[in-house]
PyMOL Python script that loads the backbone (N, CA, C, O; Angstrom):
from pymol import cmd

cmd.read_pdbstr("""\
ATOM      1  N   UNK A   1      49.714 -54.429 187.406  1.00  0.00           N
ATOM      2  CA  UNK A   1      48.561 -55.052 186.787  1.00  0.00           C
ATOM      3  C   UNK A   1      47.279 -54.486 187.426  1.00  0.00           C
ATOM      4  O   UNK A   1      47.174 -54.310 188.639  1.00  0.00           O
ATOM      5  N   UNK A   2      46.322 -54.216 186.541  1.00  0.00           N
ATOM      6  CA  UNK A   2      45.248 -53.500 187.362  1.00  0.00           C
ATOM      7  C   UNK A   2      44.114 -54.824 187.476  1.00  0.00           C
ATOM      8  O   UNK A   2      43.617 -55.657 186.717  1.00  0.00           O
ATOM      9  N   UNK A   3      44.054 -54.456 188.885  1.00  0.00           N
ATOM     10  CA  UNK A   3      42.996 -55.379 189.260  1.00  0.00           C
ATOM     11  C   UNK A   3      41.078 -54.942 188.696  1.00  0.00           C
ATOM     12  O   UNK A   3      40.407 -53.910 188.742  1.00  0.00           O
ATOM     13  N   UNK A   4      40.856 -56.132 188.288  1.00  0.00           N
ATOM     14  CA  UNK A   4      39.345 -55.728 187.996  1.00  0.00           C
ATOM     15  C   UNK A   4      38.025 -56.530 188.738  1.00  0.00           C
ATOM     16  O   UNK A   4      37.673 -57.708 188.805  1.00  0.00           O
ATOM     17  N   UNK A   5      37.424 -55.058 189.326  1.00  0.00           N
ATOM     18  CA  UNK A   5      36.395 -55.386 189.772  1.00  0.00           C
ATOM     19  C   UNK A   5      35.132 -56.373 189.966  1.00  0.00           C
ATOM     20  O   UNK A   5      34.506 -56.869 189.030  1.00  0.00           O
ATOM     21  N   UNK A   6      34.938 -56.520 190.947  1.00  0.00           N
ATOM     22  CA  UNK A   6      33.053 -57.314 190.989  1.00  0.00           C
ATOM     23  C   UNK A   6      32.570 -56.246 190.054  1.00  0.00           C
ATOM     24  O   UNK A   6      31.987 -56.676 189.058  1.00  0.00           O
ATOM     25  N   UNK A   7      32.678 -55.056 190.153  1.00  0.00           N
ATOM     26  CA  UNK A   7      31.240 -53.968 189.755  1.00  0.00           C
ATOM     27  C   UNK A   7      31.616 -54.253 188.311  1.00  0.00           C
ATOM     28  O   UNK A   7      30.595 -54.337 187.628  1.00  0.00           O
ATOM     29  N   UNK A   8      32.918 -54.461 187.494  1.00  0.00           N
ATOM     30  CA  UNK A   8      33.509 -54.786 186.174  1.00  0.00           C
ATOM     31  C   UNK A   8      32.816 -55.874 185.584  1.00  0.00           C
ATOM     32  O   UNK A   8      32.113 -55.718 184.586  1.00  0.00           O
ATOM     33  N   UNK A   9      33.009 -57.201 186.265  1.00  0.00           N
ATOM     34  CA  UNK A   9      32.087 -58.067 186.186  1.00  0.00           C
ATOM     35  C   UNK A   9      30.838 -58.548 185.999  1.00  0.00           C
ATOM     36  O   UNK A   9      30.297 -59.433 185.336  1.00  0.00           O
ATOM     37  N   UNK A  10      30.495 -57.587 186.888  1.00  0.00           N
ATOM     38  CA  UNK A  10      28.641 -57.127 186.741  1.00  0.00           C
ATOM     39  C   UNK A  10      28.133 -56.415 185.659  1.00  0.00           C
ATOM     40  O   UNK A  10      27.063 -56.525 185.062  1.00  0.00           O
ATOM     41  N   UNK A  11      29.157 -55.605 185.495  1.00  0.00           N
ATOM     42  CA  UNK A  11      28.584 -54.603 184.101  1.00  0.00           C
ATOM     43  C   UNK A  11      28.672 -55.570 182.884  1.00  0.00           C
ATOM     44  O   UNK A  11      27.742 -55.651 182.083  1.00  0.00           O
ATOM     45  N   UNK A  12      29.797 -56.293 182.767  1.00  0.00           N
ATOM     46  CA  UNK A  12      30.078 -57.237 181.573  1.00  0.00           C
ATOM     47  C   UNK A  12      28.771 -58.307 181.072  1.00  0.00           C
ATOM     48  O   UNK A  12      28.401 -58.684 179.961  1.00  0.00           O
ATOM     49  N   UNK A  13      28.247 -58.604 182.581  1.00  0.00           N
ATOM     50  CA  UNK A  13      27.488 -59.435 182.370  1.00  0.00           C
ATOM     51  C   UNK A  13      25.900 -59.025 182.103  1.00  0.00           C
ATOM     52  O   UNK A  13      25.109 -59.817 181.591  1.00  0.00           O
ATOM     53  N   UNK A  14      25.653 -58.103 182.389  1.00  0.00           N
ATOM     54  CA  UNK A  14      25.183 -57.133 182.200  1.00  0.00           C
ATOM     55  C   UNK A  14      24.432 -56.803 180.814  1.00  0.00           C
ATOM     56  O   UNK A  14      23.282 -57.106 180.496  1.00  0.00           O
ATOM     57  N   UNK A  15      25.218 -56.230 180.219  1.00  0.00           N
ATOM     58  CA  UNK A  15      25.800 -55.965 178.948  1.00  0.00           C
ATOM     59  C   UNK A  15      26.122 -56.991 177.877  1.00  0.00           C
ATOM     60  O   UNK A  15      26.387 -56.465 176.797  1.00  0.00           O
ATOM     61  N   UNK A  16      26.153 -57.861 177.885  1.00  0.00           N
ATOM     62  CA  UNK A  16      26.332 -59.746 177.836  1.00  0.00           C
ATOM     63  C   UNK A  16      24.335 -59.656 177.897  1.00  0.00           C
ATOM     64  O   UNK A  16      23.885 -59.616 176.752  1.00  0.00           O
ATOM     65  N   UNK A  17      23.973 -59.646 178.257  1.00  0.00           N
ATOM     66  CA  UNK A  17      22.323 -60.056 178.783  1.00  0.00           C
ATOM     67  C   UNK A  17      21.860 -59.343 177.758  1.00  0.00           C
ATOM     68  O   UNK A  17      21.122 -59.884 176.934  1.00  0.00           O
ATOM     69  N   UNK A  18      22.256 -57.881 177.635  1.00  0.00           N
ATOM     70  CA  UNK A  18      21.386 -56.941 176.852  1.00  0.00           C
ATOM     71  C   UNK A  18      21.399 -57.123 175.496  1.00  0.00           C
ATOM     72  O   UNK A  18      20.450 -57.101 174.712  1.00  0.00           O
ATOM     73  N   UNK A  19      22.630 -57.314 175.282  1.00  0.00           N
ATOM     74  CA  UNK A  19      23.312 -57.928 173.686  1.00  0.00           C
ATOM     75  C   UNK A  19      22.068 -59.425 172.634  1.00  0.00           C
ATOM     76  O   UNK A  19      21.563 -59.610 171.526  1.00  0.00           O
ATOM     77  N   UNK A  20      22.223 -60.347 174.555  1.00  0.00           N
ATOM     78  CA  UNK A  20      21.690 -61.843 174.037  1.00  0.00           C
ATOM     79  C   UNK A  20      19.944 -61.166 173.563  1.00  0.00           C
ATOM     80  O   UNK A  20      19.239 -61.400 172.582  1.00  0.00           O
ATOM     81  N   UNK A  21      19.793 -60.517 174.441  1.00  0.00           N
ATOM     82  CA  UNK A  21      18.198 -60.736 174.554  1.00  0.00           C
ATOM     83  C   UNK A  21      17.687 -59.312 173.484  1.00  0.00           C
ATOM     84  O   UNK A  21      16.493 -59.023 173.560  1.00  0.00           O
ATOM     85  N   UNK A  22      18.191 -58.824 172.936  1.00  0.00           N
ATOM     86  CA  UNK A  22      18.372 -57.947 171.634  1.00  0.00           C
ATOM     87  C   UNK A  22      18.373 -58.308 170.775  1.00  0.00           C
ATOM     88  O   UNK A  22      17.814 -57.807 169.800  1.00  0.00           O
ATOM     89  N   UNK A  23      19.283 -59.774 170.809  1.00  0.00           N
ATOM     90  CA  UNK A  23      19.508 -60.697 169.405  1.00  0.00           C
ATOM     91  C   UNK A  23      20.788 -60.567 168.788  1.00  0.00           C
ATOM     92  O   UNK A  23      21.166 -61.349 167.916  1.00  0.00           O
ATOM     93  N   UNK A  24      21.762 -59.204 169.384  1.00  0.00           N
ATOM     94  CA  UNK A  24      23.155 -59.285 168.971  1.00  0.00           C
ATOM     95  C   UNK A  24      23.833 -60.106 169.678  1.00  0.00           C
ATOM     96  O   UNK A  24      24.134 -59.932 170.859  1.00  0.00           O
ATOM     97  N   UNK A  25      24.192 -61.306 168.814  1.00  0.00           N
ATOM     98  CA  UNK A  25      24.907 -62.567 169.342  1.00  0.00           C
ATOM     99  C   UNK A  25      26.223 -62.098 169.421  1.00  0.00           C
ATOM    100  O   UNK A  25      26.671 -61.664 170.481  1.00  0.00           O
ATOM    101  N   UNK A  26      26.940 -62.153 168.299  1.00  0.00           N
ATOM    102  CA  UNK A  26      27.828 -61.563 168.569  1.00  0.00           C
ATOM    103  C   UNK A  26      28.416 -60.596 169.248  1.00  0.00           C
ATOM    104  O   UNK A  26      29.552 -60.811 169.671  1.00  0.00           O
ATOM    105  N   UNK A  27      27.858 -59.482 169.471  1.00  0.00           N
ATOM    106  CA  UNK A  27      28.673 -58.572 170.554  1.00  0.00           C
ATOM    107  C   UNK A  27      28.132 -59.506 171.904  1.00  0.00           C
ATOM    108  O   UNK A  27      28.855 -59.555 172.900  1.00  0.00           O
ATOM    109  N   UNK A  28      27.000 -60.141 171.879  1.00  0.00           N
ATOM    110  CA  UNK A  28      26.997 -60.867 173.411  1.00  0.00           C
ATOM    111  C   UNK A  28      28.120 -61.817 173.720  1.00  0.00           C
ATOM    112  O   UNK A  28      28.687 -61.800 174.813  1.00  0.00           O
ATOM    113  N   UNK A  29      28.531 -62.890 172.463  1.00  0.00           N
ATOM    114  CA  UNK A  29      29.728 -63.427 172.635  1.00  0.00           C
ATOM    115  C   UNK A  29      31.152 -63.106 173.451  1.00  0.00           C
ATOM    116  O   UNK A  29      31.884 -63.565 174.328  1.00  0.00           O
ATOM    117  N   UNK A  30      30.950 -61.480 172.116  1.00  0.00           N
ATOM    118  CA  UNK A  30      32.217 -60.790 172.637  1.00  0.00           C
ATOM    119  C   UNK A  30      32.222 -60.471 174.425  1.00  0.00           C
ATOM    120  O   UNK A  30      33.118 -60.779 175.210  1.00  0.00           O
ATOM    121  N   UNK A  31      30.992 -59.803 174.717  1.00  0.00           N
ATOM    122  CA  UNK A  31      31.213 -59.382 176.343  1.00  0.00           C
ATOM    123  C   UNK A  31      31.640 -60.381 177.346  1.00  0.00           C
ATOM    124  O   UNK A  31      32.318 -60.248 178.365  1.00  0.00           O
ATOM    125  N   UNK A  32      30.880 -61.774 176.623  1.00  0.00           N
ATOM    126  CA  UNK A  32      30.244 -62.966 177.834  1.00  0.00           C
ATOM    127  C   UNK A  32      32.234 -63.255 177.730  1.00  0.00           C
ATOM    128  O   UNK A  32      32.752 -63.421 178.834  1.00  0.00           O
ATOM    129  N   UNK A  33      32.781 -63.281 177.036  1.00  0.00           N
ATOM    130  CA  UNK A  33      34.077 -63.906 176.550  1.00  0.00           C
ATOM    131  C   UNK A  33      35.053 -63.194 177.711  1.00  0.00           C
ATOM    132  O   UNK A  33      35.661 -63.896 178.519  1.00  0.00           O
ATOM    133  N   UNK A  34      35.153 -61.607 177.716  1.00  0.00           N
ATOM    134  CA  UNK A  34      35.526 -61.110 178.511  1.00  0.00           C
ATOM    135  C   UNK A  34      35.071 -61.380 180.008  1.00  0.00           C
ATOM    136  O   UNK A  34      35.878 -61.867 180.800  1.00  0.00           O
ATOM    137  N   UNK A  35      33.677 -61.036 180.422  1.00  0.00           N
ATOM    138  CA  UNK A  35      33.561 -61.700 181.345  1.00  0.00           C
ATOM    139  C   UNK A  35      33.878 -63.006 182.264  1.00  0.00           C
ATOM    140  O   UNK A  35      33.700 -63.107 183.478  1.00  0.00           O
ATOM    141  N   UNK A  36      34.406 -64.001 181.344  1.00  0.00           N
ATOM    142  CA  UNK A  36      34.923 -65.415 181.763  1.00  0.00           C
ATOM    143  C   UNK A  36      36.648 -64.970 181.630  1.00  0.00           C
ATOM    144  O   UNK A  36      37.257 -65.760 182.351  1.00  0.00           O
ATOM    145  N   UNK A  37      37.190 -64.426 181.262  1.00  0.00           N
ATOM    146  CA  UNK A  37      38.603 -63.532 182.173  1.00  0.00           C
ATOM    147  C   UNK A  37      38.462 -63.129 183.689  1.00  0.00           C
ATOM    148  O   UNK A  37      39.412 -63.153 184.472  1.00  0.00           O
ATOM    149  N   UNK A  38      37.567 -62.869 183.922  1.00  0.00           N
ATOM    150  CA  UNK A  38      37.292 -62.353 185.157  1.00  0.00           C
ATOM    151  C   UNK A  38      36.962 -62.981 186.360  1.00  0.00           C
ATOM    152  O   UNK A  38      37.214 -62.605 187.505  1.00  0.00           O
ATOM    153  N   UNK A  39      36.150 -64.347 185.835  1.00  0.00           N
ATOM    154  CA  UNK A  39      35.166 -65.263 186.662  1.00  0.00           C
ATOM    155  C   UNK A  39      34.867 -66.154 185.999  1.00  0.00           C
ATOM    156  O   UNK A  39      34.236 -65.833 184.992  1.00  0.00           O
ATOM    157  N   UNK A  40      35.183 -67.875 186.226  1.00  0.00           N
ATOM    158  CA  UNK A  40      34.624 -68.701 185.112  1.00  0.00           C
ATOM    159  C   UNK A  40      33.190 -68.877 185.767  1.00  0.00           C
ATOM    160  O   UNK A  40      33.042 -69.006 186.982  1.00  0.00           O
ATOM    161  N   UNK A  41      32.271 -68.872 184.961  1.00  0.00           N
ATOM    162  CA  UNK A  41      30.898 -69.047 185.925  1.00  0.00           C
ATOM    163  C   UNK A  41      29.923 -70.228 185.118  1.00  0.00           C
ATOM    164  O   UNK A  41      29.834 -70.169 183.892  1.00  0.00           O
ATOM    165  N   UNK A  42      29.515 -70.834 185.555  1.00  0.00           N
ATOM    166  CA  UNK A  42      27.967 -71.703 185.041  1.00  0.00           C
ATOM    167  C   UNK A  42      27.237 -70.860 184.055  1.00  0.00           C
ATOM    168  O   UNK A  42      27.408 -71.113 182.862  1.00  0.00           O
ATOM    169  N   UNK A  43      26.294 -69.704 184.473  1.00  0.00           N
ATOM    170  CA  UNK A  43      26.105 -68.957 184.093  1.00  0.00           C
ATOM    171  C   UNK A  43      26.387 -67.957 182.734  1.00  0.00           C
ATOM    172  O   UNK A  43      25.488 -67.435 182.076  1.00  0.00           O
ATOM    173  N   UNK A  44      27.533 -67.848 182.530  1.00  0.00           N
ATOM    174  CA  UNK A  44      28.421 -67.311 181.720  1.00  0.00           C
ATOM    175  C   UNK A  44      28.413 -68.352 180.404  1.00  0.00           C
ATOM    176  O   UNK A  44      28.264 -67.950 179.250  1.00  0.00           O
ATOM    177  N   UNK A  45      28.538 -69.293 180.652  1.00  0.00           N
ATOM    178  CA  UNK A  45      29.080 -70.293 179.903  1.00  0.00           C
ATOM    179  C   UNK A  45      27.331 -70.627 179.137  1.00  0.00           C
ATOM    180  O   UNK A  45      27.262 -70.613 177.908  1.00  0.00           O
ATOM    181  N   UNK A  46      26.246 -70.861 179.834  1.00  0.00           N
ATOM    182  CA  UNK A  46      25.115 -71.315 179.741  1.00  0.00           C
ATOM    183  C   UNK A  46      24.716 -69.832 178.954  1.00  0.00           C
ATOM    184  O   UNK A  46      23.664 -70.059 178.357  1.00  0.00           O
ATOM    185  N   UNK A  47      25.150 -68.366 178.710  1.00  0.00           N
ATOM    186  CA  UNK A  47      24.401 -67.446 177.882  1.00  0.00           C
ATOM    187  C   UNK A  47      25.109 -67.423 176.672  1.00  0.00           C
ATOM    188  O   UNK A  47      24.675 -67.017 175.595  1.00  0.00           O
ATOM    189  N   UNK A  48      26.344 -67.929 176.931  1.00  0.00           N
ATOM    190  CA  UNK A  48      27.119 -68.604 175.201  1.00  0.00           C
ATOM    191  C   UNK A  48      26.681 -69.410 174.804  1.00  0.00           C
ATOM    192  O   UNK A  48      26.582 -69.428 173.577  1.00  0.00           O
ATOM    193  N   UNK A  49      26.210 -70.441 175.506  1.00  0.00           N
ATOM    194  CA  UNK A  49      25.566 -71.215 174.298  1.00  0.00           C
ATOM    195  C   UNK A  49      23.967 -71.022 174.286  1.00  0.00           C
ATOM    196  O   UNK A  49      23.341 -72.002 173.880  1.00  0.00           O
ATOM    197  N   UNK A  50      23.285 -69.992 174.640  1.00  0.00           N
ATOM    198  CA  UNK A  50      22.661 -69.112 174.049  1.00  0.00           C
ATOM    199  C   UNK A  50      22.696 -68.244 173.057  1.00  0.00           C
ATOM    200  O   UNK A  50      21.898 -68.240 172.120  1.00  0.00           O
ATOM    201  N   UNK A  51      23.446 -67.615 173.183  1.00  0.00           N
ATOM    202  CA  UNK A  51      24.333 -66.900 171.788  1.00  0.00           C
ATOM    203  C   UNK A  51      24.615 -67.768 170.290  1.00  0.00           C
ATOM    204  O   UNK A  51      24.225 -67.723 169.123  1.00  0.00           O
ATOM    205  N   UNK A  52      25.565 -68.583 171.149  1.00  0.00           N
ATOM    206  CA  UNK A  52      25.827 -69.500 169.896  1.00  0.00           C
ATOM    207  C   UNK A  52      24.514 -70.097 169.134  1.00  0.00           C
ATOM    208  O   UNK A  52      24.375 -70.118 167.911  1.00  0.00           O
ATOM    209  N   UNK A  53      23.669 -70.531 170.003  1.00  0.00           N
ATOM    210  CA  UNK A  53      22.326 -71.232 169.248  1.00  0.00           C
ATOM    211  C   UNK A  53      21.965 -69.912 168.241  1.00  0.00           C
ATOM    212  O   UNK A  53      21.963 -70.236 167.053  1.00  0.00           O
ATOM    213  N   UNK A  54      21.769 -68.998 168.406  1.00  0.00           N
ATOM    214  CA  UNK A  54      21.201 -67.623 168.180  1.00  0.00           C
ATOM    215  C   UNK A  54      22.182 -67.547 166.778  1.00  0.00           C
ATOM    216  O   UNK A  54      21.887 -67.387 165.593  1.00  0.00           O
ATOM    217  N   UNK A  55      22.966 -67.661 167.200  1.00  0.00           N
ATOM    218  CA  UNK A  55      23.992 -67.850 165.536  1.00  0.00           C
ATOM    219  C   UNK A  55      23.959 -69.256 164.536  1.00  0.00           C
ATOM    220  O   UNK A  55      24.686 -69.426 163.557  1.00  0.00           O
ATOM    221  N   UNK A  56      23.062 -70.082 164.977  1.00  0.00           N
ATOM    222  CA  UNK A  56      22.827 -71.346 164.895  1.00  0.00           C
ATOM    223  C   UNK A  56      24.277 -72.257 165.122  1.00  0.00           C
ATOM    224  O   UNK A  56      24.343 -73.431 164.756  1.00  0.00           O
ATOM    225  N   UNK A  57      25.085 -71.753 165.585  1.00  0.00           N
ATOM    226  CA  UNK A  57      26.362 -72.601 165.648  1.00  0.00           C
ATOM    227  C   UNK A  57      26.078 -73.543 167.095  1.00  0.00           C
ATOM    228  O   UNK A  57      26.352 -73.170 168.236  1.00  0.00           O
ATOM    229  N   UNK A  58      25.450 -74.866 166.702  1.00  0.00           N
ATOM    230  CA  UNK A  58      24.936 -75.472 167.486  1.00  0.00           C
ATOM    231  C   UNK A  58      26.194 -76.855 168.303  1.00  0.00           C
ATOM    232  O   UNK A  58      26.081 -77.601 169.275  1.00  0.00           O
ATOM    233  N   UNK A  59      27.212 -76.638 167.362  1.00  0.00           N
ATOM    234  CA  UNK A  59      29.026 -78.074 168.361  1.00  0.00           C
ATOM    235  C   UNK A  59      28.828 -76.789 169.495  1.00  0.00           C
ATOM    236  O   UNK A  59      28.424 -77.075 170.623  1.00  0.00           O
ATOM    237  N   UNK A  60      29.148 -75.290 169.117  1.00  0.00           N
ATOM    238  CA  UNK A  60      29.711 -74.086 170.271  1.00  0.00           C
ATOM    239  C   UNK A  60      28.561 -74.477 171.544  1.00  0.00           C
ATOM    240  O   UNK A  60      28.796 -74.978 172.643  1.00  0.00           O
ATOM    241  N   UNK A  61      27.076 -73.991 170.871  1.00  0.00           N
ATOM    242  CA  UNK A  61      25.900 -74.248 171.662  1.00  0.00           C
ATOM    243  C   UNK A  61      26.369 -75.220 172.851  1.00  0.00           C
ATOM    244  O   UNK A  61      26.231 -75.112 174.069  1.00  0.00           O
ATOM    245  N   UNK A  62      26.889 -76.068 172.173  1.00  0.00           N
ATOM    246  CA  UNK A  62      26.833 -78.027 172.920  1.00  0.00           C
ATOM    247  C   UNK A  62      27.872 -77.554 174.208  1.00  0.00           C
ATOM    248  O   UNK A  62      27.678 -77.667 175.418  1.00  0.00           O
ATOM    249  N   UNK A  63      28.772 -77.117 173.648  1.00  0.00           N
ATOM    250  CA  UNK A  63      30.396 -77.412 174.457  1.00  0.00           C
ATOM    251  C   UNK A  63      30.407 -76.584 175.498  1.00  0.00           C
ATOM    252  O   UNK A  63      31.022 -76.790 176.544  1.00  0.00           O
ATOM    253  N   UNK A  64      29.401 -75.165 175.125  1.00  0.00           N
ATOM    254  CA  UNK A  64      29.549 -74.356 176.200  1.00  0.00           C
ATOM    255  C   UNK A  64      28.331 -74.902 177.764  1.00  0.00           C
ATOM    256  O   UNK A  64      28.593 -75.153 178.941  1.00  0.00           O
ATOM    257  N   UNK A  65      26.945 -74.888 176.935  1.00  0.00           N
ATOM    258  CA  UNK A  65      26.255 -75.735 177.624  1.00  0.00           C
ATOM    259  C   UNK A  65      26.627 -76.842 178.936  1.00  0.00           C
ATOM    260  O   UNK A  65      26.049 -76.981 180.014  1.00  0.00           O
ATOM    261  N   UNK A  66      27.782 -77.526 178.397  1.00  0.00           N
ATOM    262  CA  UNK A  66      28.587 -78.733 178.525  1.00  0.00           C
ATOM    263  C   UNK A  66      29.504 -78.216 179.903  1.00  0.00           C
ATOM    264  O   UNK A  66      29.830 -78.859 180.900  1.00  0.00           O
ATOM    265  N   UNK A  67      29.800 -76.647 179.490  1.00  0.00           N
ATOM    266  CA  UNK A  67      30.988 -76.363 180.391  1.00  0.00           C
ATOM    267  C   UNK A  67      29.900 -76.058 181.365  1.00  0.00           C
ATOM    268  O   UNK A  67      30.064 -76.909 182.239  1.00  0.00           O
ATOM    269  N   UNK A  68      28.887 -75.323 181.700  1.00  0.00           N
ATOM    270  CA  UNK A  68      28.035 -74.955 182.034  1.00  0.00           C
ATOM    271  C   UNK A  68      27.550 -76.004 183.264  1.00  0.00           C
ATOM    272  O   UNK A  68      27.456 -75.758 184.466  1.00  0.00           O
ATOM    273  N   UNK A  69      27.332 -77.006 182.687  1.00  0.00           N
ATOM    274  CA  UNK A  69      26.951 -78.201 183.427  1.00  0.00           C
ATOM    275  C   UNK A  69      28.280 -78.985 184.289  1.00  0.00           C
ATOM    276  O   UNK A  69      28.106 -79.665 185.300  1.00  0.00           O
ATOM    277  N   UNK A  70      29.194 -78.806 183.851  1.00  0.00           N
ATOM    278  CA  UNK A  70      30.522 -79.377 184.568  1.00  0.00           C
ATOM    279  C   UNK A  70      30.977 -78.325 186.000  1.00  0.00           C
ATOM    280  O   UNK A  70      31.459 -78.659 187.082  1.00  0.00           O
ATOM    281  N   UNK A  71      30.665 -77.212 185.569  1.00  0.00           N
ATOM    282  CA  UNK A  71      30.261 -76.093 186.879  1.00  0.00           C
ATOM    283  C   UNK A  71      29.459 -76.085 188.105  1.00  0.00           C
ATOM    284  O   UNK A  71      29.613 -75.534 189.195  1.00  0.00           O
ATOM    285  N   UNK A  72      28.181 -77.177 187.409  1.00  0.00           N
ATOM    286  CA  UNK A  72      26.789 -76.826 188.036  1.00  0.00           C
ATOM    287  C   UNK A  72      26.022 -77.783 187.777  1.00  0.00           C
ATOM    288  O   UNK A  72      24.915 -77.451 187.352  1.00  0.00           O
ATOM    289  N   UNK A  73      26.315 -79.331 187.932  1.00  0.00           N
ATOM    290  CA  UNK A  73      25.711 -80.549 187.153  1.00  0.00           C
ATOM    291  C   UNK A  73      24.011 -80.176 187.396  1.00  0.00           C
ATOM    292  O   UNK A  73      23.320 -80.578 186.460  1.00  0.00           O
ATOM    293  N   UNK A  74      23.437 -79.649 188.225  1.00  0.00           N
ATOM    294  CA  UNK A  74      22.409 -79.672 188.856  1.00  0.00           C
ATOM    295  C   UNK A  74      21.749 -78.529 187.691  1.00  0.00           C
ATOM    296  O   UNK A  74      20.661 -78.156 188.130  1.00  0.00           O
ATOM    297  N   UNK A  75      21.906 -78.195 187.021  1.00  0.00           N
ATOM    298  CA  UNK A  75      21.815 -76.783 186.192  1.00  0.00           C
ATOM    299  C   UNK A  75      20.355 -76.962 185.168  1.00  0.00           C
ATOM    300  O   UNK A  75      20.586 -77.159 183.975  1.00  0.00           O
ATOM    301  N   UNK A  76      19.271 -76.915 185.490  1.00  0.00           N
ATOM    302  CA  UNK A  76      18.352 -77.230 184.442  1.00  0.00           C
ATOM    303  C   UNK A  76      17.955 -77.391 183.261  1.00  0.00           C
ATOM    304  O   UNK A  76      17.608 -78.244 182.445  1.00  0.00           O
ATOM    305  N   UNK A  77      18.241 -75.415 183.545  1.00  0.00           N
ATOM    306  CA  UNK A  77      17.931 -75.161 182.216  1.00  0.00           C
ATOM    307  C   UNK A  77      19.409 -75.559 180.891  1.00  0.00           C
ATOM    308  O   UNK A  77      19.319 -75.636 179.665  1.00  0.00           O
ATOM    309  N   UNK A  78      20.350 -75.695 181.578  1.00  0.00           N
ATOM    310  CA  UNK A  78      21.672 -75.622 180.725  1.00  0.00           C
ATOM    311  C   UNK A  78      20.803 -77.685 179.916  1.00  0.00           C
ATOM    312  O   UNK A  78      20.660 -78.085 178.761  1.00  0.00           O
ATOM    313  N   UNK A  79      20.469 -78.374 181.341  1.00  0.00           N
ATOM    314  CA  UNK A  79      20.073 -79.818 180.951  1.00  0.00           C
ATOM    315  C   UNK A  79      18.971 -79.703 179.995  1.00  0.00           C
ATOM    316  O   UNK A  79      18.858 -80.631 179.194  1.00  0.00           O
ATOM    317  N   UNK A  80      18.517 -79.174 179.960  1.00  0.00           N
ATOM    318  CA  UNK A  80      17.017 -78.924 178.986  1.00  0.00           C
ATOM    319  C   UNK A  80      17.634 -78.290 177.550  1.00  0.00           C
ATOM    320  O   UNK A  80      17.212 -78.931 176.587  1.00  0.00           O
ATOM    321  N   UNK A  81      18.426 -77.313 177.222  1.00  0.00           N
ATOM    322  CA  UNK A  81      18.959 -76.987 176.335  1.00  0.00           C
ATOM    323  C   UNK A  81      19.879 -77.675 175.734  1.00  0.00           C
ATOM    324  O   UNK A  81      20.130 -77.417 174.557  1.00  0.00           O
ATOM    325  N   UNK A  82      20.504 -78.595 176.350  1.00  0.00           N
ATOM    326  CA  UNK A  82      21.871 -79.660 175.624  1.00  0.00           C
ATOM    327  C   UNK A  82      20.539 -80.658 175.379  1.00  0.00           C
ATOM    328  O   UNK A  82      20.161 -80.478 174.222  1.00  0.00           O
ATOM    329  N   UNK A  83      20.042 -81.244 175.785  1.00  0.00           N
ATOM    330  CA  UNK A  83      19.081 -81.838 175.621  1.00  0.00           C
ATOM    331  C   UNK A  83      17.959 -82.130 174.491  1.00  0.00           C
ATOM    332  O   UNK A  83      17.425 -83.185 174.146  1.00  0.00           O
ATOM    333  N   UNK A  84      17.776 -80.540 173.959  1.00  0.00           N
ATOM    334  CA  UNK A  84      17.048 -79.753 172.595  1.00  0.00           C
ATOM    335  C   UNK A  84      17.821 -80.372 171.346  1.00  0.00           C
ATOM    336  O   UNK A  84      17.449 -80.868 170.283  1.00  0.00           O
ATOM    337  N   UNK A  85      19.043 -80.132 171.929  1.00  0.00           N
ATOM    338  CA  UNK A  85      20.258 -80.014 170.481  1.00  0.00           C
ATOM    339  C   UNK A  85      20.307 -81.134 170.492  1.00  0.00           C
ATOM    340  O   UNK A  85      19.655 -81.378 169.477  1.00  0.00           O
ATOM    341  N   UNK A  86      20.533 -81.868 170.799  1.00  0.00           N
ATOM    342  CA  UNK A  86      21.441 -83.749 170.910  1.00  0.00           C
ATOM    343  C   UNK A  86      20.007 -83.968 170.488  1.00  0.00           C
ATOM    344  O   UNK A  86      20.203 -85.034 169.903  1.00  0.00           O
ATOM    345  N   UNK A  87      18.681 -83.750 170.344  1.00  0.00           N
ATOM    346  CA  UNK A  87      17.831 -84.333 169.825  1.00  0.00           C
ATOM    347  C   UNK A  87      17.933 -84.139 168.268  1.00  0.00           C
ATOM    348  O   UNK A  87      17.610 -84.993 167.443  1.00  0.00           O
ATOM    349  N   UNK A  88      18.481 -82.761 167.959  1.00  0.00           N
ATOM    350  CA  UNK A  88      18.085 -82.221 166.667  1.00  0.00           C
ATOM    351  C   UNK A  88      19.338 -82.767 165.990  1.00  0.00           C
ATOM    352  O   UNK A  88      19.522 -82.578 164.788  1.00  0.00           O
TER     353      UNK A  88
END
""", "prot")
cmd.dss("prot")
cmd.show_as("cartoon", "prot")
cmd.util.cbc("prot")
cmd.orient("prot")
């Protein structure tokens, strides 16, 4: 089994960032998805439901957000963004 890297990780996420903030949700999905194989992270979880909003698929938005915060209760911005939605 081949082991995969921090530097693997980094690139994913990486690449995951460039996707979100481009506006390709989808391939950001796809990377951020792989990346959480690797590492479940706060982080990770909190740029999916970035993504997802971006696709307007706002239950995904919620749940990932959600996971996000179960990682990292202390998490702001993830609280400010679940926060947006449950209003709307």
């Amino acid at each position: 089994m081949k082991k995969i890297k921090k530097e693997d990780y980094d690139d994913l996420l990486e690449t995951g960032q460039f996707y979100l903030l481009n506006k390709n949700y989808k391939e950001a999905i796809e990377v951020f998805k792989k990346a959480l194989t690797i590492k479940e992270d706060y982080l990770i979880y909190y740029q999916l439901g970035l993504a997802y909003e971006g696709l307007n698929e706002v239950d995904k938005a919620r749940e990932m957000y959600r996971k996000s915060l179960e990682l990292k209760p202390d998490f702001d911005e993830a609280n400010k963004r679940l926060d947006e939605l449950v209003k709307e």
